[in-house]
MIGULO-299720 format. One record per residue: x, y, z of N, C-alpha, C, O, CB in turn; residue in three letters. Coordinates in steps of 0.02 Angstrom, whole numbers, plus 50000, padded with zeros to 5 digits. Glycine has a CB too. Layout:
MIGULO-299720
XYZXYZXYZXYZXYZALA/...
end
This chain:
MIGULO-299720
500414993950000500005000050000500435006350000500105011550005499535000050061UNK/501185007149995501675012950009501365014249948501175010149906502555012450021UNK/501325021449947501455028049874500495027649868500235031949833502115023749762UNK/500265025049886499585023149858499085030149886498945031449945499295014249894UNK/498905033349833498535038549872497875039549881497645044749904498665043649853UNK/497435033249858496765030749895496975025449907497445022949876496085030349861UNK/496565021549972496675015250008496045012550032495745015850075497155016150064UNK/495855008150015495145004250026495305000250071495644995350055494795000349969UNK/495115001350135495044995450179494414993850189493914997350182495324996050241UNK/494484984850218493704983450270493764984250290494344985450307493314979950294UNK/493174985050332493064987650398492274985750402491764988250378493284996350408UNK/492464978550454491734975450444491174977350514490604979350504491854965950435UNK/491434976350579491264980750639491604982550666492194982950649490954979350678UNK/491384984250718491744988450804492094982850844492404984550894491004992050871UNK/492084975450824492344969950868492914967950813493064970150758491734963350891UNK/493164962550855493834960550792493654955150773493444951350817494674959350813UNK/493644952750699493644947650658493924942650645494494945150647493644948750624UNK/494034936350631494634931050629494724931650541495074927550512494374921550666UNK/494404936450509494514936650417494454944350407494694946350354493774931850360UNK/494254947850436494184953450429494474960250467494774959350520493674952950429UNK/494394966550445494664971850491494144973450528493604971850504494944977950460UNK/494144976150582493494980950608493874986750601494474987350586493134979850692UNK/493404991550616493294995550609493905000050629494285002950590492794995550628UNK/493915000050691494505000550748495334999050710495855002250714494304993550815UNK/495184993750678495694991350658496064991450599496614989150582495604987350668UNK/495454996050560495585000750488496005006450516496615007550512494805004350446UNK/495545009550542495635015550577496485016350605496585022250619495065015350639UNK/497075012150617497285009650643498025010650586498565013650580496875004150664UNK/497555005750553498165003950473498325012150448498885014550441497604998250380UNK/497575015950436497875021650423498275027150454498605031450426497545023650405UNK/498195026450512498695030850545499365027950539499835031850534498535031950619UNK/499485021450539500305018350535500315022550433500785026150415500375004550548UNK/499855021150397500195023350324500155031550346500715034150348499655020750237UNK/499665035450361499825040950356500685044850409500865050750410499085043450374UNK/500995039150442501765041550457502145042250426502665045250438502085038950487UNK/501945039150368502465037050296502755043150276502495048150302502035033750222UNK/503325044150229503225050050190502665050250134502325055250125503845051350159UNK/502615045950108502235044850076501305044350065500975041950019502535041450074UNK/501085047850129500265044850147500005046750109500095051850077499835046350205UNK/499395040650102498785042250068498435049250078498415053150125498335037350085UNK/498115049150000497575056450026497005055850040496755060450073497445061849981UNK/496595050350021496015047350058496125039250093496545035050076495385047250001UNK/495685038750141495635032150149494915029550143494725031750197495925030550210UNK/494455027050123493845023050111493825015250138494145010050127493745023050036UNK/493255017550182492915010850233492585007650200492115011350183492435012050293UNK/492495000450165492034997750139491904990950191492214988750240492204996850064UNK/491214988450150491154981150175491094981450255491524979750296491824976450152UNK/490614983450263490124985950332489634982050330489204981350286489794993450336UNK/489774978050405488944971950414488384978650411488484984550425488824965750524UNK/487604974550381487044978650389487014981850453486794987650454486464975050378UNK/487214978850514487184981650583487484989650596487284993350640487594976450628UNK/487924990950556488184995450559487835004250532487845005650472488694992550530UNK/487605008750577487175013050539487855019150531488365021350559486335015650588UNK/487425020050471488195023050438488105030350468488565032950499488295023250335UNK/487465033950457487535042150495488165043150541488665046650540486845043850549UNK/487715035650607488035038150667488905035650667489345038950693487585034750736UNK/488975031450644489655027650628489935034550605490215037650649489665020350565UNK/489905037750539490155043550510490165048150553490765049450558489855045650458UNK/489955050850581489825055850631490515055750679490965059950684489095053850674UNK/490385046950722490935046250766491465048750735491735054050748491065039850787UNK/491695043250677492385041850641492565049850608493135051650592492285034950572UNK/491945054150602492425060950591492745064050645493335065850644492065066550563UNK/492315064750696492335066450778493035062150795493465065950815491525063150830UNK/493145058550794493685057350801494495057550766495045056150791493515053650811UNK/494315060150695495055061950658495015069950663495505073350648495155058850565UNK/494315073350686494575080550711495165079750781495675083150780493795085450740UNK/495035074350846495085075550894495855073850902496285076150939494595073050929UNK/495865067450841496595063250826497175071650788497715073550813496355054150735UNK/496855074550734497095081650705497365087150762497885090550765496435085150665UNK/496865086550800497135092350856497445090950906497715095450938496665096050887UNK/497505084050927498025082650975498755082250919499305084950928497815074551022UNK/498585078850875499395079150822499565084950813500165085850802499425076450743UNK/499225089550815499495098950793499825099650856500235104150847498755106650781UNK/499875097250927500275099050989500855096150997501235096151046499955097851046UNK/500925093150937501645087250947502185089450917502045092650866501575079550915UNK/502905088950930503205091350887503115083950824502775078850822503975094050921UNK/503775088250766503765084950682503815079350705503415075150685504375086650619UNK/504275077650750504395069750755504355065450815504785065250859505015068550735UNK/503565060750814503105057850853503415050350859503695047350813502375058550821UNK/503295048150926503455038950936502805037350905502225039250913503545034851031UNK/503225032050855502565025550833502005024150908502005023450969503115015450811UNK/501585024250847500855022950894500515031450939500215031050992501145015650973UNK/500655037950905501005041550959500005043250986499935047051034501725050050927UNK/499515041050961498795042250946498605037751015498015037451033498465039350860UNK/499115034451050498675029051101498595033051161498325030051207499085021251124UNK/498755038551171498855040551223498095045251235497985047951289499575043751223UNK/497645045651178496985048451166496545043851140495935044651134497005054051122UNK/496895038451124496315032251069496505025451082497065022951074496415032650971UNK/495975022851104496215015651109495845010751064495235009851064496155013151182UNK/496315007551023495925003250962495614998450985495234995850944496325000250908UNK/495624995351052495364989951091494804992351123494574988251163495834987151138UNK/494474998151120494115000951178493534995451189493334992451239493815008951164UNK/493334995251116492504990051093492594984751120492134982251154492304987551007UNK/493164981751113493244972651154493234973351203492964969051240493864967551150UNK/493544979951232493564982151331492954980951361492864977551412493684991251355UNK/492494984051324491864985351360491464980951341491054980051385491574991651354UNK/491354976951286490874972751268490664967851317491094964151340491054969751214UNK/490094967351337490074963151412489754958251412489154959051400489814966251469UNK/490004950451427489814943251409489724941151475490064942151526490364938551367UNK/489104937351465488894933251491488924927351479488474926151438488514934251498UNK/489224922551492489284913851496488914908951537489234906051581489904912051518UNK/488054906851528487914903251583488104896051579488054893651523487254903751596UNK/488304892351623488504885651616489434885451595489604885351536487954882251552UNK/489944885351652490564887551650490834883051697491384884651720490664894751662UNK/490554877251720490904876051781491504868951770491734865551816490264874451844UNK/491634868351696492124862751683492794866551632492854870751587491644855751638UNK/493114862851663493644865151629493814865651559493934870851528494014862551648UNK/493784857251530493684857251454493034858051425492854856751368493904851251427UNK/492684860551472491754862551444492054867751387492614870151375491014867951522UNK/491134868451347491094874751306491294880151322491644883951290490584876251290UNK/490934881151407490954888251425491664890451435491904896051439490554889551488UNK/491914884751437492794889751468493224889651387493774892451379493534882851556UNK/492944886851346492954888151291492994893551234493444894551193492674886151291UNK/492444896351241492114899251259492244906251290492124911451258491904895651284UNK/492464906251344492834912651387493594914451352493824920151350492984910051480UNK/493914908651325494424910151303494534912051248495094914251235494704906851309UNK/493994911951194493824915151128493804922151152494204926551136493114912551090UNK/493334922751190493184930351219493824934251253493874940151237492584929951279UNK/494164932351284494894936151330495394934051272495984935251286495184931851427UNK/495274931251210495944932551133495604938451112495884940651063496004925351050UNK/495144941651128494724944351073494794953651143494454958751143493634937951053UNK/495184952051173495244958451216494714959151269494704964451300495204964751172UNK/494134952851290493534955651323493874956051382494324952251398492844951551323UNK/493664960551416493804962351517493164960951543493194956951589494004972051550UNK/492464963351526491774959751569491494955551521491194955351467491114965251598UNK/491814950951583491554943251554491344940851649491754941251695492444936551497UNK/490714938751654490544933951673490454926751700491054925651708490484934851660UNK/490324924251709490764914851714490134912651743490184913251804491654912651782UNK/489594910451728488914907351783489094900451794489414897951748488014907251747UNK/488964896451849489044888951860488714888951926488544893351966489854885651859UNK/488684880251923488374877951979488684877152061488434877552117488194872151956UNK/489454875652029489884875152069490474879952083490864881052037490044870252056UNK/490564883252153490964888352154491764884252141492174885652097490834892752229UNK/491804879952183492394876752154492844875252085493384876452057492274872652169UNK/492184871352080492344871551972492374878751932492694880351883491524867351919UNK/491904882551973492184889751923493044893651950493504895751915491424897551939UNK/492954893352017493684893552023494284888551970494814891151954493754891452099UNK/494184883851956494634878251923494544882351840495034882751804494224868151933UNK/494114884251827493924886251766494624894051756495094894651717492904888451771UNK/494384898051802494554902351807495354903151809495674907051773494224903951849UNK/495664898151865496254897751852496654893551812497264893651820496414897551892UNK/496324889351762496454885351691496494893651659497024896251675495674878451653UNK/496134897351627496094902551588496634907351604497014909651561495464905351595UNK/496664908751673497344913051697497854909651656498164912651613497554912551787UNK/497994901851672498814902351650498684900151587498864894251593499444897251692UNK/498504900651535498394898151453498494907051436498594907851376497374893051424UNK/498494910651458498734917651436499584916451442499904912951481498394924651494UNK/499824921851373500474922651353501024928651401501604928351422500354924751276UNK/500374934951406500744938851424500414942451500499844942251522500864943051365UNK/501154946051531500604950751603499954953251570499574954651617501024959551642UNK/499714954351523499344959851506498754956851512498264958351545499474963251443UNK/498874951251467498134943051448498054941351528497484940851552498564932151388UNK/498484940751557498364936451617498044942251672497594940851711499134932451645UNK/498304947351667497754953051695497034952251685496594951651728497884959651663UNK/496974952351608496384952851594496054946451621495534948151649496324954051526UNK/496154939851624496004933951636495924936151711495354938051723496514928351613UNK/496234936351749495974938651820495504940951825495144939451873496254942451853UNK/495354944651788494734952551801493874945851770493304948051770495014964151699UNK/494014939851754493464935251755493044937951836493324939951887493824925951752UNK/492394937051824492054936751879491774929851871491774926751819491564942351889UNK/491444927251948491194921151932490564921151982490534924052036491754915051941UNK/490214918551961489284918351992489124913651995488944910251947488674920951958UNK/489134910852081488704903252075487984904052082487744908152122488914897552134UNK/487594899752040486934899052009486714893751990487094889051987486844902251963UNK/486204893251977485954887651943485204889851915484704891251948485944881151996UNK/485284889851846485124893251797484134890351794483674892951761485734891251726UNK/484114885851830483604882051821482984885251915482424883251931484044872051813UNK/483244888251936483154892651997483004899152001483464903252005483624892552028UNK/482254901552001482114908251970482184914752010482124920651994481454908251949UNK/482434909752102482794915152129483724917152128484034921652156482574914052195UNK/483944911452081484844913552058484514917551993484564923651994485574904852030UNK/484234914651943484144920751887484004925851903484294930251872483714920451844UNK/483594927751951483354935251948484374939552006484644945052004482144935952016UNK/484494934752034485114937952061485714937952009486164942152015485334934052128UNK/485714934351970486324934351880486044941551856486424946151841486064925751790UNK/485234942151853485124947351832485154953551866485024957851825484694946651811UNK/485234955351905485504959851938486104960151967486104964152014485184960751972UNK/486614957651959487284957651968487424959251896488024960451895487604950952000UNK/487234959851844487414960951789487354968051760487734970551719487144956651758UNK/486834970751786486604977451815487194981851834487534986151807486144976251878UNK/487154977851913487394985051956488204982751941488604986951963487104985852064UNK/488494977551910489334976351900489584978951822490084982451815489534966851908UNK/489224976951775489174981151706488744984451678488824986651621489264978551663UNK/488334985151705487944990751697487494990451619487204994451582488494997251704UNK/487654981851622487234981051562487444975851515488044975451506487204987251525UNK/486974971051477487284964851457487304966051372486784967151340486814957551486UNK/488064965551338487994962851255487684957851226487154957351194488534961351229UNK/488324952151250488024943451238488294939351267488874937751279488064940051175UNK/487534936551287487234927851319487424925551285487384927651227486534924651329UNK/487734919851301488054912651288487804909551343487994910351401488884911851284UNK/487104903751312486794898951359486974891251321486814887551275485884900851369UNK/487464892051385487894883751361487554877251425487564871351409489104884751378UNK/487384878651469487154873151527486584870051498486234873251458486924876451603UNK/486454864651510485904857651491486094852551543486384853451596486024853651404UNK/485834845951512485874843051547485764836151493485454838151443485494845251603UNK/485914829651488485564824551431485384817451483485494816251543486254822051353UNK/485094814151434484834807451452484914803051393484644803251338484104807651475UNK/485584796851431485704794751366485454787451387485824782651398486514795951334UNK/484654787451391484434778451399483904778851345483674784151324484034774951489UNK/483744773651327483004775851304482514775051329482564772051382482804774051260UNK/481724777351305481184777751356481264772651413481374773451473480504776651323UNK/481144765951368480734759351396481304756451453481144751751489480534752751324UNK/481914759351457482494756951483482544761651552482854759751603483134757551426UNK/482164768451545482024773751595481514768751648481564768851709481614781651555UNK/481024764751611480464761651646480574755151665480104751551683479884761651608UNK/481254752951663481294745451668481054739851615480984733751619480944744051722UNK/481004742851582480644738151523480944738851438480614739851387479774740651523UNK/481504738251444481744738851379482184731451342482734728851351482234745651385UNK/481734730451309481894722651279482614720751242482764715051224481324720951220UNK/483024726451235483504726851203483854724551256484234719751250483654732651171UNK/483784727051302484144728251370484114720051397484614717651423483674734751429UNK/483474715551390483394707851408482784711051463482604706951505484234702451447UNK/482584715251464481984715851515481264710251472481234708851412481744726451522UNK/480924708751509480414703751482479794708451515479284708451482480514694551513UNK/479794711151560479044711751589478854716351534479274719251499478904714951675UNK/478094716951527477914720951483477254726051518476934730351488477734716351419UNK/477204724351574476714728951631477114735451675477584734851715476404722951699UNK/476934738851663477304745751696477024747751766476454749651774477184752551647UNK/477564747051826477184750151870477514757351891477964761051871477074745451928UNK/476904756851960476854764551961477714769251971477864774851951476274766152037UNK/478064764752003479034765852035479284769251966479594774451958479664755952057UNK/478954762151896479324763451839479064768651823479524772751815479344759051789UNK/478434771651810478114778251773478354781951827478724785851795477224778951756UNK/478414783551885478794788951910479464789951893479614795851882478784788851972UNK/479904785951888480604785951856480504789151795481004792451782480934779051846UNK/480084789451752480194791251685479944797951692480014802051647479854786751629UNK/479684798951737479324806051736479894811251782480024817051764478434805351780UNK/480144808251836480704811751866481284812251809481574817651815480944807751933UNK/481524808551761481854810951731481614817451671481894822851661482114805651716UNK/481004814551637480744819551596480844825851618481104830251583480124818751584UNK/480694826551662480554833351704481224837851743481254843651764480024830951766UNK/481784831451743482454835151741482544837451673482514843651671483074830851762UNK/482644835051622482844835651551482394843051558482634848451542482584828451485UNK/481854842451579481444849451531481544855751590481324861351579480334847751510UNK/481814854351638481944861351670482744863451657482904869351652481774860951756UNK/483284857151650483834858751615483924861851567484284866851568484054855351603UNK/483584859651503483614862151427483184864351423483204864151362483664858551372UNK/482494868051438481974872051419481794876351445481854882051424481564870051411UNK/481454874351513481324878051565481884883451593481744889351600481164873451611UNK/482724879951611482994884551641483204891951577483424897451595483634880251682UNK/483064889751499483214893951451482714898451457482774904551455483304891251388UNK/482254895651462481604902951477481514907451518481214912751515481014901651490UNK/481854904551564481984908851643482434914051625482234919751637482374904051713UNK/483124913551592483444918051589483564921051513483974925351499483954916351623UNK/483114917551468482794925151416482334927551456482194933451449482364923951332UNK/482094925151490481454932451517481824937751559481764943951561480694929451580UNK/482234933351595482694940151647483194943951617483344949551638483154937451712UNK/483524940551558484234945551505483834950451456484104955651439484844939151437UNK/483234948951436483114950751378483144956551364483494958851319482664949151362UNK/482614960951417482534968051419483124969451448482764973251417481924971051455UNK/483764970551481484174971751483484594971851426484894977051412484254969551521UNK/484644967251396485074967851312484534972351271484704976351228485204958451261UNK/484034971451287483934975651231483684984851222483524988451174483454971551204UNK/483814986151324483874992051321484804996151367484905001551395483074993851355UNK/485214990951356485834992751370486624991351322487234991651330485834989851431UNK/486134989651271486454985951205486344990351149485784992551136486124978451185UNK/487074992051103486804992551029486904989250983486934991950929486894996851002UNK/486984981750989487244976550965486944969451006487284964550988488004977850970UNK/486374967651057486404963151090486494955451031486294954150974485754964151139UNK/486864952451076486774945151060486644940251116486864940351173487364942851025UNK/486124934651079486234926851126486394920251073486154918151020485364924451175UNK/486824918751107487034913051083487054905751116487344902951162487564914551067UNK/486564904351064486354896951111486904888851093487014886351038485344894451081UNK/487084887151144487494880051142486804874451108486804870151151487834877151242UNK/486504873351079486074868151049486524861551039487104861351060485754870850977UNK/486224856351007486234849450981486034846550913485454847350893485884846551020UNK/486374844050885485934839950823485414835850850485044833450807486394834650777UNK/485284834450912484984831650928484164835350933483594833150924485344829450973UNK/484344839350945483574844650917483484843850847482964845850821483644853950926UNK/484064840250805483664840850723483504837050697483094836250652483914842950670UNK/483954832750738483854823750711483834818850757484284817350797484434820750667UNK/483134815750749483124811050811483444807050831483934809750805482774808250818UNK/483714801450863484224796150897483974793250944483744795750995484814798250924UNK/484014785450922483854782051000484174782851047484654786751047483854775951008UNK/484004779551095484434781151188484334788051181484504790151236485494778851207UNK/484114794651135484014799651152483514804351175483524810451187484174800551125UNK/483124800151178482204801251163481974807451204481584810751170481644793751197UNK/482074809951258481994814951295482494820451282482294826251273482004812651357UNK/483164818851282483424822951248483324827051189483194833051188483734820851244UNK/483384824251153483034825251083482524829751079482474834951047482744819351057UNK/482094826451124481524830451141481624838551164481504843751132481214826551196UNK/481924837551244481864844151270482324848651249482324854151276481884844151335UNK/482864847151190483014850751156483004855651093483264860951076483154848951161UNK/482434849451061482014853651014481554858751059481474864551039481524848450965UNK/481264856351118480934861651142481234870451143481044876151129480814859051207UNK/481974865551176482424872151184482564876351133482664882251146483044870751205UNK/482604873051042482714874750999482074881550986482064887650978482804868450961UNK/481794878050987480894882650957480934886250995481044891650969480034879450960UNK/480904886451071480724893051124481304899351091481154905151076480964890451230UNK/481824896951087482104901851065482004904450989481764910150988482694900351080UNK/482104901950931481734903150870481084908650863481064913850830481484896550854UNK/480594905850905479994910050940480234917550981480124923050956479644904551003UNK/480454916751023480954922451063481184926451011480924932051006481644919351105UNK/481674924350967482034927650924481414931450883481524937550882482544922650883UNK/480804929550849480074932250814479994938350869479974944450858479264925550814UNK/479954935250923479754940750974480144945950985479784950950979479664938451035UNK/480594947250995481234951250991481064957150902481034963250894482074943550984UNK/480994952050858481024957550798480354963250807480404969250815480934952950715UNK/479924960350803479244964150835479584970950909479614977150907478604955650881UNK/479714967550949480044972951009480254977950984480094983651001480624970851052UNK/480764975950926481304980750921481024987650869481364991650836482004976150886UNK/480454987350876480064993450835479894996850884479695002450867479424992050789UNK/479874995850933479774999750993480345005851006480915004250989479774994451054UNK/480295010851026480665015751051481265014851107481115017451161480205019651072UNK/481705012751106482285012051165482355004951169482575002251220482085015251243UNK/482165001651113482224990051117482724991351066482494994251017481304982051078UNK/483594989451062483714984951027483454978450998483144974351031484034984351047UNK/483614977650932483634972050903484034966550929484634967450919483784973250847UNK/483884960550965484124955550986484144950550933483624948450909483834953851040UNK/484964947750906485054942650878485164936850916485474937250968485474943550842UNK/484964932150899484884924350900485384918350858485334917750797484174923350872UNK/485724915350887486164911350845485904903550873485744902450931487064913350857UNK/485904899450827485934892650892486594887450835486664886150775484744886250910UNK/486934886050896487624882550854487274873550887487044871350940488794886250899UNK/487364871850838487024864850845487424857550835487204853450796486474864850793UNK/488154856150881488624853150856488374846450863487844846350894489254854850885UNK/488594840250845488634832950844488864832750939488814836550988489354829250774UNK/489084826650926489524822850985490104830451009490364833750964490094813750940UNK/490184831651054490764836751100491054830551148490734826251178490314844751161UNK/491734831451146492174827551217492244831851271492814833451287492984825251204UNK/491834833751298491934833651367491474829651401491114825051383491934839851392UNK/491584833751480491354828951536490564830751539490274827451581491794830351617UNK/490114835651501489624834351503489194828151481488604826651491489534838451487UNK/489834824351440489414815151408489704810151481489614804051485489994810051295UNK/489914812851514489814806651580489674809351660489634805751711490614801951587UNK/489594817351654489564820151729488924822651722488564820551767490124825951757UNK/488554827351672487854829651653487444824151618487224824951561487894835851606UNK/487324817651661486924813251632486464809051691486624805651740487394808751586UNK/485754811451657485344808051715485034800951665485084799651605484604814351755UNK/484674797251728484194791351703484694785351704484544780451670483834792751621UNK/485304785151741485674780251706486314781151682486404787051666485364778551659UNK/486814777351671487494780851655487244778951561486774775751539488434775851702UNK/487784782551526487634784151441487794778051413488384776651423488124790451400UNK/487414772951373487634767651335488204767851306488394762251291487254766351293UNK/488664773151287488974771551271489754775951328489774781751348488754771851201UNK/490134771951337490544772751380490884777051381490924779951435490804769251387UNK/491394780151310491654785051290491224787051229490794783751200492334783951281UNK/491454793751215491394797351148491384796851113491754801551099491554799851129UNK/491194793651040491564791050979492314795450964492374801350980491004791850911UNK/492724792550940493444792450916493254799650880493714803750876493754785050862UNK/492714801050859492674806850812492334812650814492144816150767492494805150765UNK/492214813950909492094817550930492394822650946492934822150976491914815850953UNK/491984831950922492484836550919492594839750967492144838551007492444840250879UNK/493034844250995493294846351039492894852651085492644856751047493864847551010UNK/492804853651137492384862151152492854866251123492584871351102492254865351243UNK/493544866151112493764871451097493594876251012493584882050993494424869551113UNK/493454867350970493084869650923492414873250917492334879050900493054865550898UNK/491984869050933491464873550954491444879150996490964882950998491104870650976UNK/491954879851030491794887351073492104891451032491974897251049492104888551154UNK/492604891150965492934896450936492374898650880492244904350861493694894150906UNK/492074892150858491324894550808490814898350840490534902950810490854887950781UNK/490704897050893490284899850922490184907650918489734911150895490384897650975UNK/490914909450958491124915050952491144918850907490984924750911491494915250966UNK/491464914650833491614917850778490794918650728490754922450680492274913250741UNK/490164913850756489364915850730489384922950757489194927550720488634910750767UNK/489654924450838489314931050825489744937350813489604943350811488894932550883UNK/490454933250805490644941150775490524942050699490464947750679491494943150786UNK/490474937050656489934938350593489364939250598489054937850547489864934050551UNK/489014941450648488224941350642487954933650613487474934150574487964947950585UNK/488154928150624487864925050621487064923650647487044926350702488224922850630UNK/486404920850632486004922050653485624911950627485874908250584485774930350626UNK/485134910650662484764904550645485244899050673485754900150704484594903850562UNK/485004892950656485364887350654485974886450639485994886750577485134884150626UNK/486564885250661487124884150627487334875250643487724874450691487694890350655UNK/487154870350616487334863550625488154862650625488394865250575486974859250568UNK/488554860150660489224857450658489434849250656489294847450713489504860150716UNK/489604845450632489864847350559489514851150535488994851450568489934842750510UNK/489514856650468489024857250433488804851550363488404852150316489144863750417UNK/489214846950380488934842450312488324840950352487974837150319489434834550277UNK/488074842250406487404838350448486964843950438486474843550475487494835950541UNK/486974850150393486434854850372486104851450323485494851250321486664861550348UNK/486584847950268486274843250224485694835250242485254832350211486914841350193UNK/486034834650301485714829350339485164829650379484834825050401486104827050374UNK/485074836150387484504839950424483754840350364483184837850365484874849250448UNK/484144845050315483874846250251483324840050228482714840250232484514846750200UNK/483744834850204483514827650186483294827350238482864831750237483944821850164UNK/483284825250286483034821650344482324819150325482384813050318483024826250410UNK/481544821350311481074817850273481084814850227480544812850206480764820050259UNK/481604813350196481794809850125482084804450168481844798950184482374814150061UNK/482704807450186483214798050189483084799050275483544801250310484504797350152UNK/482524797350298482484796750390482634789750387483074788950429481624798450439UNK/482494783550356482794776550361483364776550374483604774250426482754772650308UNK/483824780350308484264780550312484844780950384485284777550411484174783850274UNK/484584785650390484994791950449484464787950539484634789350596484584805650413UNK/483984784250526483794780150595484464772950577484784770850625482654776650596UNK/484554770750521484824764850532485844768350553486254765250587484614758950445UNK/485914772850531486484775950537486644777550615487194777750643486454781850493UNK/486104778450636485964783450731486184777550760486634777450802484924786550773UNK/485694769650727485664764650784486274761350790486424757950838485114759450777UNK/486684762450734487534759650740487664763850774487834761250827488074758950679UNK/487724770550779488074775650809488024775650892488454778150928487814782250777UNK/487454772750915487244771550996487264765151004487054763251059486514774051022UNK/487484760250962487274754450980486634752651008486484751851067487644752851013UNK/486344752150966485324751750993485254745650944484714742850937484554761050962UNK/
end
């Protein structure tokens, strides 16, 4: 770009990109070319997400090369590289952007996953929700030392952590007000906590023939067993998600100009599986409430002082962690370990992250060859049931 006297950068938002510039970070490039002898005479911002309203964006970004102009007119001819930090900080947007993580209390979980996408990405209010104060401590100091420098590991300290349990409508309403009076206001939810059931029905009731059970009369012990579990599954994955969109919502969407939630989902909400049957279930529930939510939200946001709340749901296969042998009711999981080809939280927590710094929005299936599998799914369901029942051994 030396000698070049227009310069087109992207500049896609106010956060940082893993393909792109933000904004911040245009802004940035041109002050290093304009040291040159050589600087450009214009620079041009292109390739701006729709989110971005250009008035007020323009407005800032002039407001600020007057303010950048008149502090440089006090300097002498010859300035230290970078000499603009001492009035501008290109990180300010990641500083303040303020995350919430519910469900954080494992180490190789999503959520700490997750947190660590967010503290590469410069965040300082970040959040940490879990069940266990212990495990969020363990969380917390895994994240401290995986930082490189004093600076990361500062920031990694400055984690807060909130024990809760997300499924409890007197910890939600206290997440929601600690979120309040400590940041003074929430960006983006990341609702990673659930819970699964990996038996199937008749095996919940004592009566599953696969299993060598013979009786075929259900009593009352067995229909309560199946109902005590149902009813964990649906306050884990449904119930406790409703509790805290109703308590985040209006908060993101009147302390936000950007809110996001980003939901941890399942293929298992898209595609059914034996030994999964409740699962399956109270996850599609979980799927729709939010989908619905998200309808509700667009309607809001015509209202006077409602942000627009985006909705993502990342919907991965099999994850290795300890939620497939420590978050499992009804029974321990038919199958003992993970398949061999199960992906990592760290994967999914870097997609995650990276749906919403693209504005990602809807369903996002992981693999995504399983969008195709979703797609078909009324066509080849034989198919993809005889594929499930190798995959669980059923």
């Amino acid at each position: 770009m030396a000698g070049s006297q227009v310069v087109v950068l992207d500049a896609l938002n106010m956060y940082r990109h893993p393909s792109h510039f933000s904004i911040p970070q245009a802004i940035t490039a041109v002050l290093k070319l304009a040291m040159r002898p050589d600087p450009p005479v214009v620079a041009l911002f292109v390739d701006m997400t729709h989110r971005i309203e250009y008035r007020t964006t323009e407005a800032q970004l002039q407001k600020l090369i007057e303010a950048l102009r008149t502090f440089r007119a006090t300097l002498p001819a010859t300035v230290p590289e970078n000499w603009w930090a001492e009035i501008w900080d290109a990180d300010a947007n990641e500083k303040s952007k303020r995350i919430v993580i519910l469900g954080a209390s494992s180490v190789n979980g999503i959520g700490a996953a997750i947190a660590a996408q967010c503290l590469a990405r410069g965040a300082h209010n970040i959040l940490l929700v879990g069940r266990r104060s212990d495990a969020l401590r363990e969380v917390k100091i895994a994240l401290i030392a995986q930082q490189d420098t004093p600076e990361q590991r500062e920031r990694a300290e400055q984690l807060q952590l909130f024990v809760a349990d997300c499924t409890d409508e007197e910890d939600v309403l206290r997440i929601a007000d600690s979120v309040t009076q400590n940041f003074g206001g929430i960006d983006t939810v990341y609702i990673v906590f659930g819970i699964m059931c990996g038996q199937p029905l008749l095996a919940l009731a004592d009566m599953d023939p696969m299993a060598g059970a013979t009786r075929t009369q259900p009593t009352l012990n067995s229909l309560r067993s199946v109902s005590e579990v149902a009813q964990q599954c649906s306050n884990a994955n449904m119930t406790g998600t409703a509790l805290v969109l109703a308590a985040l919502i209006p908060c993101l969407q009147t302390t936000s100009k950007s809110p996001y939630v980003a939901l941890i989902g399942s293929l298992a909400a898209l595609i059914p599986a034996p030994t999964r049957s409740l699962y399956c279930a109270t996850k599609a529930a979980q799927q729709m409430l939010v989908q619905s939510v998200a309808s509700e939200c667009r309607a809001q946001a015509e209202k006077k002082g409602r942000a627009l709340v985006q909705f993502v749901t990342v919907a991965p296969s099999t994850v290795s962690t300890s939620f497939s042998t420590r978050l499992v009711i009804g029974g321990r999981d038919r199958r003992a370990h993970p398949p061999s080809n199960a992906m990592s939280a760290e994967h999914v927590g870097k997609l995650a992250v990276q749906c919403v710094d693209t504005n990602r929005t809807g369903i996002v299936p992981i693999p995504f060859s399983y969008f195709f599998v979703w797609l078909l799914s009324p066509i080849i369901s034989p198919w993809i049931e005889r594929g499930a029942r190798r995959r669980y051994d059923y």
